[in-house]
mmCIF entry with sequence, helices, sheets and N, C-alpha, C, O atoms, coordinates in Angstrom:
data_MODEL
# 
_entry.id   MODEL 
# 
_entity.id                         1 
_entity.type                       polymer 
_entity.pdbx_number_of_molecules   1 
# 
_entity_poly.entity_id                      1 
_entity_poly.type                           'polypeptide(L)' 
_entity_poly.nstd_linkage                   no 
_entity_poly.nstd_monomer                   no 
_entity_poly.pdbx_seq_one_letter_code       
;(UNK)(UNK)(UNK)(UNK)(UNK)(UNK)(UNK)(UNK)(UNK)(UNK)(UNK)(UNK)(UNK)(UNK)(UNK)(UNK)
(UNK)(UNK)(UNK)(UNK)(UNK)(UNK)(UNK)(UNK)(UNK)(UNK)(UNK)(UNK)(UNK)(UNK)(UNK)(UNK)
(UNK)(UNK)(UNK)(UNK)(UNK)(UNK)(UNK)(UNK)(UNK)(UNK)(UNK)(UNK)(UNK)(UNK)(UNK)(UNK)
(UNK)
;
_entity_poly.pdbx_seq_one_letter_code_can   XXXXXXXXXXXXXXXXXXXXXXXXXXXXXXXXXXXXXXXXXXXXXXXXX 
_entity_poly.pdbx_strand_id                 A 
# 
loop_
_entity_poly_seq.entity_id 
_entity_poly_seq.num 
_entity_poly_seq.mon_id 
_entity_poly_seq.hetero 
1 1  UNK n 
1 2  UNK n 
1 3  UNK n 
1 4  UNK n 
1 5  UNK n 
1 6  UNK n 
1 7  UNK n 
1 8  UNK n 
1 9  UNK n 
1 10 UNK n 
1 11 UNK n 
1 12 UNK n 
1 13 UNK n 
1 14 UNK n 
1 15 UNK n 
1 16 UNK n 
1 17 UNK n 
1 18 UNK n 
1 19 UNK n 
1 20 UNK n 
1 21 UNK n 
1 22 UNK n 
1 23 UNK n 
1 24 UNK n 
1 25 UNK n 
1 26 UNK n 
1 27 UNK n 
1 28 UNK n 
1 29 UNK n 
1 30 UNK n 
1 31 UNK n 
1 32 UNK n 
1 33 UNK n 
1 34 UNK n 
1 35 UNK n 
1 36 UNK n 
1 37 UNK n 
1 38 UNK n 
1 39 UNK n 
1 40 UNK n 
1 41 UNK n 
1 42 UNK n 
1 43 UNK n 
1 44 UNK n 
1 45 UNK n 
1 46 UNK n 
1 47 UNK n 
1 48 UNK n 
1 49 UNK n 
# 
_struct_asym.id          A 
_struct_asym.entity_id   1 
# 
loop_
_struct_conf.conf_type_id 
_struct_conf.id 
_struct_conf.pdbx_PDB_helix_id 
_struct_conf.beg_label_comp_id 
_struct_conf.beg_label_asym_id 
_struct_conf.beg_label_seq_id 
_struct_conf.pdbx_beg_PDB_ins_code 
_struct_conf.end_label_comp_id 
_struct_conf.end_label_asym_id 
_struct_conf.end_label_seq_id 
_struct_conf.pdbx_end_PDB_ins_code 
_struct_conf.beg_auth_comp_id 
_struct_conf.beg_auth_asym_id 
_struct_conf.beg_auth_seq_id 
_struct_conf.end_auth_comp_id 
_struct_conf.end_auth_asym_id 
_struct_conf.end_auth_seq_id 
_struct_conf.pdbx_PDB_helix_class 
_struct_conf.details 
_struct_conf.pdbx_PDB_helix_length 
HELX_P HELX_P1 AA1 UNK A 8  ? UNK A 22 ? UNK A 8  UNK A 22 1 ? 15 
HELX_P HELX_P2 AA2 UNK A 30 ? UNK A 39 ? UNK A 30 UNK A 39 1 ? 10 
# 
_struct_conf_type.id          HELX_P 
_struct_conf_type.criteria    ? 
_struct_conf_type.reference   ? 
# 
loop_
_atom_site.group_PDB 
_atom_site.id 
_atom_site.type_symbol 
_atom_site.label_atom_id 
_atom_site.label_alt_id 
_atom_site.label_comp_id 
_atom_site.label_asym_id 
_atom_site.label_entity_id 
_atom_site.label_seq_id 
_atom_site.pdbx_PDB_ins_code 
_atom_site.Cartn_x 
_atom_site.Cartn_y 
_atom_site.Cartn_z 
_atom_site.occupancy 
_atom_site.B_iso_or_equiv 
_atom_site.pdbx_formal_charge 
_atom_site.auth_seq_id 
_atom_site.auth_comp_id 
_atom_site.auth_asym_id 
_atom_site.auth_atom_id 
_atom_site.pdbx_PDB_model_num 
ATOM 1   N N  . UNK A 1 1  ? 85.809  108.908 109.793 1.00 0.00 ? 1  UNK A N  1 
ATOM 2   C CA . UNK A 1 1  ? 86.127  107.529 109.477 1.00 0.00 ? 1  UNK A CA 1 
ATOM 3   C C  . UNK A 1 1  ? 84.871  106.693 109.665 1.00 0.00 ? 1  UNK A C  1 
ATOM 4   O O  . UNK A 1 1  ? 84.142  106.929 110.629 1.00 0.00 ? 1  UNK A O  1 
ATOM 5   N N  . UNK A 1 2  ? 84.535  105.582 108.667 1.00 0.00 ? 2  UNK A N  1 
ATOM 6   C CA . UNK A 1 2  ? 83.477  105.073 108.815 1.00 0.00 ? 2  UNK A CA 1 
ATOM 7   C C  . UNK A 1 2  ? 83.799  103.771 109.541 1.00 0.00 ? 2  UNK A C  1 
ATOM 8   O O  . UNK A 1 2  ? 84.940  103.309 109.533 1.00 0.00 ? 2  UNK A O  1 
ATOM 9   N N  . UNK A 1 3  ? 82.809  103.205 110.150 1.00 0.00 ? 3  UNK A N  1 
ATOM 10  C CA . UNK A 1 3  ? 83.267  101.784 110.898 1.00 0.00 ? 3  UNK A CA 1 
ATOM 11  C C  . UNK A 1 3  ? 82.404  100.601 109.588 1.00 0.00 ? 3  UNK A C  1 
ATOM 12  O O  . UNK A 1 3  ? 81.434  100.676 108.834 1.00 0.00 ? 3  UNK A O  1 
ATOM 13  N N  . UNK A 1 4  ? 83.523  99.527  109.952 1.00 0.00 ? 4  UNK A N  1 
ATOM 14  C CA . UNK A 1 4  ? 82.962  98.437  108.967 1.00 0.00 ? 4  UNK A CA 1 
ATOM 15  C C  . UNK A 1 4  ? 82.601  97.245  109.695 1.00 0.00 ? 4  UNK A C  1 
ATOM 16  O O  . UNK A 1 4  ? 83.205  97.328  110.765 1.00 0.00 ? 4  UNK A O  1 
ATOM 17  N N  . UNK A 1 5  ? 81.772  95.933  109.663 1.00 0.00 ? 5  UNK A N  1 
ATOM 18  C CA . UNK A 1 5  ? 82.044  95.447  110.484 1.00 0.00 ? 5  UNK A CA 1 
ATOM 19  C C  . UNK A 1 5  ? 81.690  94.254  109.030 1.00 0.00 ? 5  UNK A C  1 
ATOM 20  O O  . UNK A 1 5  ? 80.960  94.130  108.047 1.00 0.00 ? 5  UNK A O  1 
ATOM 21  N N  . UNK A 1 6  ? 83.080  93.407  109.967 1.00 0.00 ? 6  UNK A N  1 
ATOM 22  C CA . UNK A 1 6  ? 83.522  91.904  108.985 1.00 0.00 ? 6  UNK A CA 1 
ATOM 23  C C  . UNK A 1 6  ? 83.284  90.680  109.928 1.00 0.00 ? 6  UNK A C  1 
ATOM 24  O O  . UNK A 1 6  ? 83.622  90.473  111.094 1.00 0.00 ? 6  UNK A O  1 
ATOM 25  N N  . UNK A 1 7  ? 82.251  89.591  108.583 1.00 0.00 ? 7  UNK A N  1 
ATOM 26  C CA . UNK A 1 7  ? 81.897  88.003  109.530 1.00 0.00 ? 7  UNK A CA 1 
ATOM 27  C C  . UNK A 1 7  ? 84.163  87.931  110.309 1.00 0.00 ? 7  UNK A C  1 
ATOM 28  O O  . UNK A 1 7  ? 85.256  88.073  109.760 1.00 0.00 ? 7  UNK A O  1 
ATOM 29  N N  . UNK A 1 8  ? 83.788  87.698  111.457 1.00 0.00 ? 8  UNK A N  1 
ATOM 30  C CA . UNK A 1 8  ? 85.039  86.756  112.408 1.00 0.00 ? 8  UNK A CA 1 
ATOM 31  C C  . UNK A 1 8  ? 86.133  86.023  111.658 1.00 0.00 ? 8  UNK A C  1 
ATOM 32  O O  . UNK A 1 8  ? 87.364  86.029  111.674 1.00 0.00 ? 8  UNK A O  1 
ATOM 33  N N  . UNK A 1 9  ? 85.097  85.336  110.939 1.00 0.00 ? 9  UNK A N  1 
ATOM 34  C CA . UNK A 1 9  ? 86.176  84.146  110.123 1.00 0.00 ? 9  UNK A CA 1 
ATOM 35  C C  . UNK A 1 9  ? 86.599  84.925  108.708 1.00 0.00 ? 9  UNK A C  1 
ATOM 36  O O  . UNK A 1 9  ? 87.485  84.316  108.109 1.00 0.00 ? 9  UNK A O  1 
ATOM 37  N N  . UNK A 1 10 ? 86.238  85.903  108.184 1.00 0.00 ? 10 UNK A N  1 
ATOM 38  C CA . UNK A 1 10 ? 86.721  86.915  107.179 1.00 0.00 ? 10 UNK A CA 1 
ATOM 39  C C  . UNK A 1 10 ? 87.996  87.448  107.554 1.00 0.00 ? 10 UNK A C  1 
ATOM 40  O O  . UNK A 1 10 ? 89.048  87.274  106.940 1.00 0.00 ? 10 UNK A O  1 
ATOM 41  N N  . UNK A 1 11 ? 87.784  88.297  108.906 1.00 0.00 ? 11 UNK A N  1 
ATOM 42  C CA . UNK A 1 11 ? 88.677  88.962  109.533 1.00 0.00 ? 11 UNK A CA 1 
ATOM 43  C C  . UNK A 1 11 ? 89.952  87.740  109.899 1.00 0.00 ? 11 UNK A C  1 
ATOM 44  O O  . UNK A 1 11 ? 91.048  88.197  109.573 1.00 0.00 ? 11 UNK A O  1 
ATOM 45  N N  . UNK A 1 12 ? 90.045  86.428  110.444 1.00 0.00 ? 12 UNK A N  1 
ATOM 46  C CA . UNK A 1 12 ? 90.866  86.494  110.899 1.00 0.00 ? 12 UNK A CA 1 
ATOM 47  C C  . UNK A 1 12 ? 91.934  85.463  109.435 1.00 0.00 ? 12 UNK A C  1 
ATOM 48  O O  . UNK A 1 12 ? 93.043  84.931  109.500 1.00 0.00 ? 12 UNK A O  1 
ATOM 49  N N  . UNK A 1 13 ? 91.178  85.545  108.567 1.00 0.00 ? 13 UNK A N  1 
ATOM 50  C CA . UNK A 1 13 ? 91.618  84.854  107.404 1.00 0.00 ? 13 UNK A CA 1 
ATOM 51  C C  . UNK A 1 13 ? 92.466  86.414  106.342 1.00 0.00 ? 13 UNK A C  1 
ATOM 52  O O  . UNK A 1 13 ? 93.297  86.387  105.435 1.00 0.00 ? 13 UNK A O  1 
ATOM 53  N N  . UNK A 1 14 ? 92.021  87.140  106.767 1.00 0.00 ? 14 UNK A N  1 
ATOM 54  C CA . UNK A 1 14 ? 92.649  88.808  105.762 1.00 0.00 ? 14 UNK A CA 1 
ATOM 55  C C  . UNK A 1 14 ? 93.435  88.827  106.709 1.00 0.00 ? 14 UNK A C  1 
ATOM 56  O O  . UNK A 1 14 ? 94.575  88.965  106.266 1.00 0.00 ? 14 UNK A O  1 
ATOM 57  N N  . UNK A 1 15 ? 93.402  88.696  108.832 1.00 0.00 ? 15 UNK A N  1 
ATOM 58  C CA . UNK A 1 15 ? 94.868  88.979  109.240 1.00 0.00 ? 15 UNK A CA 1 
ATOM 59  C C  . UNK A 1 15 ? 95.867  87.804  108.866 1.00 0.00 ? 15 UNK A C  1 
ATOM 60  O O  . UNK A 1 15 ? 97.024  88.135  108.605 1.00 0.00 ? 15 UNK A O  1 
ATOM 61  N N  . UNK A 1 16 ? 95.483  86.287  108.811 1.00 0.00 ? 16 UNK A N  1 
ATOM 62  C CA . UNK A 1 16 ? 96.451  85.660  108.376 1.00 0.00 ? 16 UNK A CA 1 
ATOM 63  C C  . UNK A 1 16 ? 97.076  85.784  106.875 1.00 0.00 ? 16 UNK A C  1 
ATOM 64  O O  . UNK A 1 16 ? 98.180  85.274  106.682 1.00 0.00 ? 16 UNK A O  1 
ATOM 65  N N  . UNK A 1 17 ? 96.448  86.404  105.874 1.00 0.00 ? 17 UNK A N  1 
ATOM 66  C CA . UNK A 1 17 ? 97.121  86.448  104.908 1.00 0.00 ? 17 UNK A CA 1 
ATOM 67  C C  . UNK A 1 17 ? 98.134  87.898  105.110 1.00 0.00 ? 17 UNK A C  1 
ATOM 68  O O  . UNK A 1 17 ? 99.087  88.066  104.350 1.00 0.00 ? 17 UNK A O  1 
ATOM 69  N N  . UNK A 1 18 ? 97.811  88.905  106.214 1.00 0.00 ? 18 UNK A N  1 
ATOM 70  C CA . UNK A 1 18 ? 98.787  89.834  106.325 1.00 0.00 ? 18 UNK A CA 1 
ATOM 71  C C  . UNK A 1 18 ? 99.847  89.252  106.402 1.00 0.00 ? 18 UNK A C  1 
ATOM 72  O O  . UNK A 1 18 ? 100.816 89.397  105.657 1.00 0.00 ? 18 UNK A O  1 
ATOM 73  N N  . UNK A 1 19 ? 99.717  88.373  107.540 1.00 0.00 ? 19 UNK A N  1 
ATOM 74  C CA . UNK A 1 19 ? 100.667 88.108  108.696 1.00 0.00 ? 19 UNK A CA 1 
ATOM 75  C C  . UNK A 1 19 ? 101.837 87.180  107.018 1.00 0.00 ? 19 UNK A C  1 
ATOM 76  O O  . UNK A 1 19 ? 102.955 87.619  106.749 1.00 0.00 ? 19 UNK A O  1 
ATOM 77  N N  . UNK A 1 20 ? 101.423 86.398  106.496 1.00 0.00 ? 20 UNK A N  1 
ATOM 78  C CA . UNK A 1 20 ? 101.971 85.633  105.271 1.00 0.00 ? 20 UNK A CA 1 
ATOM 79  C C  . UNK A 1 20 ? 102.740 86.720  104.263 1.00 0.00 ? 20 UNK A C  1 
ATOM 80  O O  . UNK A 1 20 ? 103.900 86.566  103.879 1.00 0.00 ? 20 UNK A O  1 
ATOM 81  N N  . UNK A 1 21 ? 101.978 87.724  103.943 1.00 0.00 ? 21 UNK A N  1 
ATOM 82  C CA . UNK A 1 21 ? 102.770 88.563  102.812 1.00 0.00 ? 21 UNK A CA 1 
ATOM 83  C C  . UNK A 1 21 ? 104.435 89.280  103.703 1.00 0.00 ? 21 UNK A C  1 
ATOM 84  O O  . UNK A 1 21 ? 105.652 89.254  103.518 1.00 0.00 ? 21 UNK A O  1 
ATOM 85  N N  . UNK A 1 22 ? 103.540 89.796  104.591 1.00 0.00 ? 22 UNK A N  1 
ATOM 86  C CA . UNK A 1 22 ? 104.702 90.521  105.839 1.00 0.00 ? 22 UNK A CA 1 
ATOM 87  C C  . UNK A 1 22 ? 105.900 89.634  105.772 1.00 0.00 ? 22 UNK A C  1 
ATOM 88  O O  . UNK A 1 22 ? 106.913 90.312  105.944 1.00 0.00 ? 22 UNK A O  1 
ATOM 89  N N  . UNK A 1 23 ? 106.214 88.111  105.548 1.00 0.00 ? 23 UNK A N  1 
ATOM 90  C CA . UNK A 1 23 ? 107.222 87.315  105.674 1.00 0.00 ? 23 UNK A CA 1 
ATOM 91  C C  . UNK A 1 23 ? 107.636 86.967  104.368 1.00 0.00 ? 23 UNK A C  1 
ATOM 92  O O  . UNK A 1 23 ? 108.336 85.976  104.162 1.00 0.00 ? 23 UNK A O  1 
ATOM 93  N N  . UNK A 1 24 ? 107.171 87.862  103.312 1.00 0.00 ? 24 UNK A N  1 
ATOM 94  C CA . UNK A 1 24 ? 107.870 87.802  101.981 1.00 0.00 ? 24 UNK A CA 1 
ATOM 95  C C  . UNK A 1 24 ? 108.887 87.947  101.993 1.00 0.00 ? 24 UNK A C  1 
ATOM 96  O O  . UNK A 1 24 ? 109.198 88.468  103.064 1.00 0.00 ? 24 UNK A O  1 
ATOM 97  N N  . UNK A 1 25 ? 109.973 87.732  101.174 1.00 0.00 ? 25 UNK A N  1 
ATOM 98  C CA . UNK A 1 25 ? 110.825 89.496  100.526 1.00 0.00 ? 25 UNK A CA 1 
ATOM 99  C C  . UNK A 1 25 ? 110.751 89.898  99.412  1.00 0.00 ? 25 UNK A C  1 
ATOM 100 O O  . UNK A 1 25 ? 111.753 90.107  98.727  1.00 0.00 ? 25 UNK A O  1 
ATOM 101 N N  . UNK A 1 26 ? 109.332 90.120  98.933  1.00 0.00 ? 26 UNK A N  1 
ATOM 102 C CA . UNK A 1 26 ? 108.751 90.877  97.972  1.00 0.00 ? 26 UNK A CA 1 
ATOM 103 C C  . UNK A 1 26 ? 107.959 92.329  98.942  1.00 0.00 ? 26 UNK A C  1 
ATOM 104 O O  . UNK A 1 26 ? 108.003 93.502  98.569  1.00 0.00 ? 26 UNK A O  1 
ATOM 105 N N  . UNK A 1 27 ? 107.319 91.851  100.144 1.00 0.00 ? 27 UNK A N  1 
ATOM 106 C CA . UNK A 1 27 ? 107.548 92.378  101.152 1.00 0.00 ? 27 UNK A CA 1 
ATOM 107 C C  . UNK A 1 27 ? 108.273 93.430  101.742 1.00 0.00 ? 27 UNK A C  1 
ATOM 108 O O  . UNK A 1 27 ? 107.813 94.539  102.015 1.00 0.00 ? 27 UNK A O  1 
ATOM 109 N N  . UNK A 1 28 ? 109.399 93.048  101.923 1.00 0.00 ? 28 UNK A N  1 
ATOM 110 C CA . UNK A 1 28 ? 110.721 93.882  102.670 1.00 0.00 ? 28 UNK A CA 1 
ATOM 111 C C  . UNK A 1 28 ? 111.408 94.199  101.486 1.00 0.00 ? 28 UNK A C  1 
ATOM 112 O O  . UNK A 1 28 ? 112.405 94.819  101.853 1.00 0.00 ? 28 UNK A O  1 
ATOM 113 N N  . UNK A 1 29 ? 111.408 94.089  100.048 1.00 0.00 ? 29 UNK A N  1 
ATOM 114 C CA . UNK A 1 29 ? 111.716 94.761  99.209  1.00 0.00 ? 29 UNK A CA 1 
ATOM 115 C C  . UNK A 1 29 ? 111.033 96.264  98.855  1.00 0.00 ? 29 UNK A C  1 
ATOM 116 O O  . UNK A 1 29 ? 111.662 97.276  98.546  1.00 0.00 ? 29 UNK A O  1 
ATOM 117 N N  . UNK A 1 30 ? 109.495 96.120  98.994  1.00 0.00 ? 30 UNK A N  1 
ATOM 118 C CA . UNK A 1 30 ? 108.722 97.708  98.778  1.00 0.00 ? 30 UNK A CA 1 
ATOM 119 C C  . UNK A 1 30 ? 109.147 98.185  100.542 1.00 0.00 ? 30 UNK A C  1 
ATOM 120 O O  . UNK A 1 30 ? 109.059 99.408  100.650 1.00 0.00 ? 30 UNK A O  1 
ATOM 121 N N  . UNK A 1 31 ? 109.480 97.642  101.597 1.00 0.00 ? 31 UNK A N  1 
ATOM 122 C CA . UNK A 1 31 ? 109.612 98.506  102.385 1.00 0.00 ? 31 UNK A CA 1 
ATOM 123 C C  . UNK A 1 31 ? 110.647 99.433  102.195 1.00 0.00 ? 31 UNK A C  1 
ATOM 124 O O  . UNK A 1 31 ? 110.760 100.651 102.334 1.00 0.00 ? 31 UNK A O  1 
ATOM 125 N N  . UNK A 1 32 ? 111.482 98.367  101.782 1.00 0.00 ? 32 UNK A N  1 
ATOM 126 C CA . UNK A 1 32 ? 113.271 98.981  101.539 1.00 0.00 ? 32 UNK A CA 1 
ATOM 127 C C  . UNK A 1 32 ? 113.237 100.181 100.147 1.00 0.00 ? 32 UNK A C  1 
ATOM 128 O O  . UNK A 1 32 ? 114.084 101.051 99.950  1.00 0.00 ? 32 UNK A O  1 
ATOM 129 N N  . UNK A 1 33 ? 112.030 99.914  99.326  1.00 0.00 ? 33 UNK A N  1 
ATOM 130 C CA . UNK A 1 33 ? 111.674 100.760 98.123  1.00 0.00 ? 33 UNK A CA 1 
ATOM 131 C C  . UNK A 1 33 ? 111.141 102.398 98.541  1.00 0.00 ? 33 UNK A C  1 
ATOM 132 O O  . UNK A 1 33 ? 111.389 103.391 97.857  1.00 0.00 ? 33 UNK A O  1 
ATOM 133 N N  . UNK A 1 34 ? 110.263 102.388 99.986  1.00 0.00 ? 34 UNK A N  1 
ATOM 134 C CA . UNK A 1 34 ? 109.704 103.270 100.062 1.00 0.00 ? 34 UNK A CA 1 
ATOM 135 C C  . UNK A 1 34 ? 110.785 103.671 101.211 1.00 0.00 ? 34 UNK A C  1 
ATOM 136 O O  . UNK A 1 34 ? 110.468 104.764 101.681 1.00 0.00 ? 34 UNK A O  1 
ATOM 137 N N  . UNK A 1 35 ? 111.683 103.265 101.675 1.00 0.00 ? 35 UNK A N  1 
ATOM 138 C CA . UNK A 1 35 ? 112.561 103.959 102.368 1.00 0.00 ? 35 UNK A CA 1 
ATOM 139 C C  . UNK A 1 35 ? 113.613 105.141 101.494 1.00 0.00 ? 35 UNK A C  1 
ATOM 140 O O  . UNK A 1 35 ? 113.983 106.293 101.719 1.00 0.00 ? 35 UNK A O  1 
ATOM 141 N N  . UNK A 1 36 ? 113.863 103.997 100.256 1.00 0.00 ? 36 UNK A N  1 
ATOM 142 C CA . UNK A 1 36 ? 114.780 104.712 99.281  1.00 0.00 ? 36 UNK A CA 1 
ATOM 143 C C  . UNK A 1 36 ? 114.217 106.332 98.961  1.00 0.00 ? 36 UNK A C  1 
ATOM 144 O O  . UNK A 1 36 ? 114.891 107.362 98.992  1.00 0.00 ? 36 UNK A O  1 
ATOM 145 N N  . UNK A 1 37 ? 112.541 106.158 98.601  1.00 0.00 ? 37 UNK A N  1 
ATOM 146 C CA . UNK A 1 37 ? 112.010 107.060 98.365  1.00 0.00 ? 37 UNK A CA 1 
ATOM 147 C C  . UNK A 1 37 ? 111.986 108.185 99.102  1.00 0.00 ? 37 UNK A C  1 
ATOM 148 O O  . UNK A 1 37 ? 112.309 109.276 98.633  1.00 0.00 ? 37 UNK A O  1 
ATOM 149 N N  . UNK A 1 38 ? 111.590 108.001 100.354 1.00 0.00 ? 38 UNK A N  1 
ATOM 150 C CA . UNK A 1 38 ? 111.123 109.032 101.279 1.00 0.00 ? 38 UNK A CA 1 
ATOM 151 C C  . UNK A 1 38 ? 112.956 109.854 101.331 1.00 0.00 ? 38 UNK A C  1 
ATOM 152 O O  . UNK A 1 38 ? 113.021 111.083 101.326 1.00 0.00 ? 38 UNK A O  1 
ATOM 153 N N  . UNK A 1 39 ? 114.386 108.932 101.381 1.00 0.00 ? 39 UNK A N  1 
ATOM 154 C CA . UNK A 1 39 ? 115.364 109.653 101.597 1.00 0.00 ? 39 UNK A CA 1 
ATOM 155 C C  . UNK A 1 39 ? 115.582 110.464 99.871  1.00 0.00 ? 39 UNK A C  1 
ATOM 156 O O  . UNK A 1 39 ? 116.479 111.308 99.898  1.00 0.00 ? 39 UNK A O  1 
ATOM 157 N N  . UNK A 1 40 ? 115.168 110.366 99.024  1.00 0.00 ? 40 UNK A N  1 
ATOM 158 C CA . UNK A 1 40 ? 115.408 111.137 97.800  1.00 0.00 ? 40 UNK A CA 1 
ATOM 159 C C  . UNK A 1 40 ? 116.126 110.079 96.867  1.00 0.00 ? 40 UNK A C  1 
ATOM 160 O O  . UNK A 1 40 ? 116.025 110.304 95.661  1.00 0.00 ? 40 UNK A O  1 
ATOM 161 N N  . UNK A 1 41 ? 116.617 109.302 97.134  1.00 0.00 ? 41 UNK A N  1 
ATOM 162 C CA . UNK A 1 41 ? 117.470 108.270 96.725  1.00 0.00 ? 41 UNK A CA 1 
ATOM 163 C C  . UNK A 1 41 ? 116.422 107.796 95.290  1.00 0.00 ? 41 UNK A C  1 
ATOM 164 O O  . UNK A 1 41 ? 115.309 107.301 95.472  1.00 0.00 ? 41 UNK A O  1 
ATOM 165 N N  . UNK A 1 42 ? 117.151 108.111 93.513  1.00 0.00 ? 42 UNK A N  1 
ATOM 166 C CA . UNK A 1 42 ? 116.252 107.360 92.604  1.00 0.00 ? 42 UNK A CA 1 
ATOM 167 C C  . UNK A 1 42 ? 117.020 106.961 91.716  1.00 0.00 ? 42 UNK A C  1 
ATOM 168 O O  . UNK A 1 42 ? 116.686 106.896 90.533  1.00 0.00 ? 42 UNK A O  1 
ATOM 169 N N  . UNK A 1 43 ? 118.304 106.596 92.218  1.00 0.00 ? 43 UNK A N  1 
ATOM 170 C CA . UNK A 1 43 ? 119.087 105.636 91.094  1.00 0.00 ? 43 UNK A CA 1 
ATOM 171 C C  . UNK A 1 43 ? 118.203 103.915 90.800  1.00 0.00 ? 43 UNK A C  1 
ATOM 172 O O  . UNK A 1 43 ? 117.072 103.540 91.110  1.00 0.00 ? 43 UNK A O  1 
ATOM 173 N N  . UNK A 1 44 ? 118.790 103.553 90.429  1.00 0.00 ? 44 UNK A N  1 
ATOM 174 C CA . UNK A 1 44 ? 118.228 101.958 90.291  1.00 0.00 ? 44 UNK A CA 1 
ATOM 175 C C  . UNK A 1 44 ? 118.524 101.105 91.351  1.00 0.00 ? 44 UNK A C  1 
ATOM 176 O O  . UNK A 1 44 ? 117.672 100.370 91.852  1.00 0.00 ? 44 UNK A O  1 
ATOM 177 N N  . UNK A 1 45 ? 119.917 101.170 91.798  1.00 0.00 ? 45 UNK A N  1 
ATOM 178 C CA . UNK A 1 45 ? 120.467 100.191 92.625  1.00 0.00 ? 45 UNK A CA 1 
ATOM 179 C C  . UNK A 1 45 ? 119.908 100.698 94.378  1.00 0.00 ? 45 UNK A C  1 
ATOM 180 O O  . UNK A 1 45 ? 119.698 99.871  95.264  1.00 0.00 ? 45 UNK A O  1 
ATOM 181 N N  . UNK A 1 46 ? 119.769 102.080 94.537  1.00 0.00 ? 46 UNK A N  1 
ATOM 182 C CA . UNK A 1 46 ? 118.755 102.484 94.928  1.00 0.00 ? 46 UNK A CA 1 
ATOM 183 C C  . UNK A 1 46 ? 117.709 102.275 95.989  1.00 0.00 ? 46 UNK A C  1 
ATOM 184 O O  . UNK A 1 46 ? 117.495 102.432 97.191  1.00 0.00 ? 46 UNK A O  1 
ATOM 185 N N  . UNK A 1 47 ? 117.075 101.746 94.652  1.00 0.00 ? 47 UNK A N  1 
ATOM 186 C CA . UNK A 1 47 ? 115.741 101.520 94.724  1.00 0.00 ? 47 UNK A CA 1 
ATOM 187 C C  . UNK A 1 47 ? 115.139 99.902  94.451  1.00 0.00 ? 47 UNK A C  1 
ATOM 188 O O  . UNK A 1 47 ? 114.021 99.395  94.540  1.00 0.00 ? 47 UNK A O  1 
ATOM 189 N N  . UNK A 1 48 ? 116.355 99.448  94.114  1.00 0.00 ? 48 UNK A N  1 
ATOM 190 C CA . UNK A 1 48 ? 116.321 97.934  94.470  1.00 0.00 ? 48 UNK A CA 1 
ATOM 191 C C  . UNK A 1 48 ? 116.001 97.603  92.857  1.00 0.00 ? 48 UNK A C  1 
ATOM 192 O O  . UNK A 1 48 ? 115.746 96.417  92.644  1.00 0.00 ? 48 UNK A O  1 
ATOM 193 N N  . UNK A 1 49 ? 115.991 98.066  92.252  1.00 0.00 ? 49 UNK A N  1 
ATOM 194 C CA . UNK A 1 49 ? 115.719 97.307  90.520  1.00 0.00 ? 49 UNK A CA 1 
ATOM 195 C C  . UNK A 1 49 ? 117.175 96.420  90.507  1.00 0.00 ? 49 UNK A C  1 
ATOM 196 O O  . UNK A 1 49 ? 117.466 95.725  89.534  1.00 0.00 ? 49 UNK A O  1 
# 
């Protein structure tokens, strides 16, 4: 693994936009998408379409 190193104010502006998407529910929709996945589940309703 390589190390990177990011200006302070980069870093804490990429964790606040984490912290922003994380409180989507576009968000907690691909979580709930890749849950469907991992159980085998590939109907539509599903998988959240």
């Amino acid at each position: 693994m390589e190390t990177v190193t990011l200006p302070r104010k980069e870093f804490e502006q990429m964790v606040e936009e984490l912290n922003t998407l994380r409180r989507t529910d576009l968000y907690k929709r691909l979580l709930d998408f890749t849950a469907n996945i991992q159980k085998k589940k590939f109907t539509r309703a599903d998988l959240g379409f």
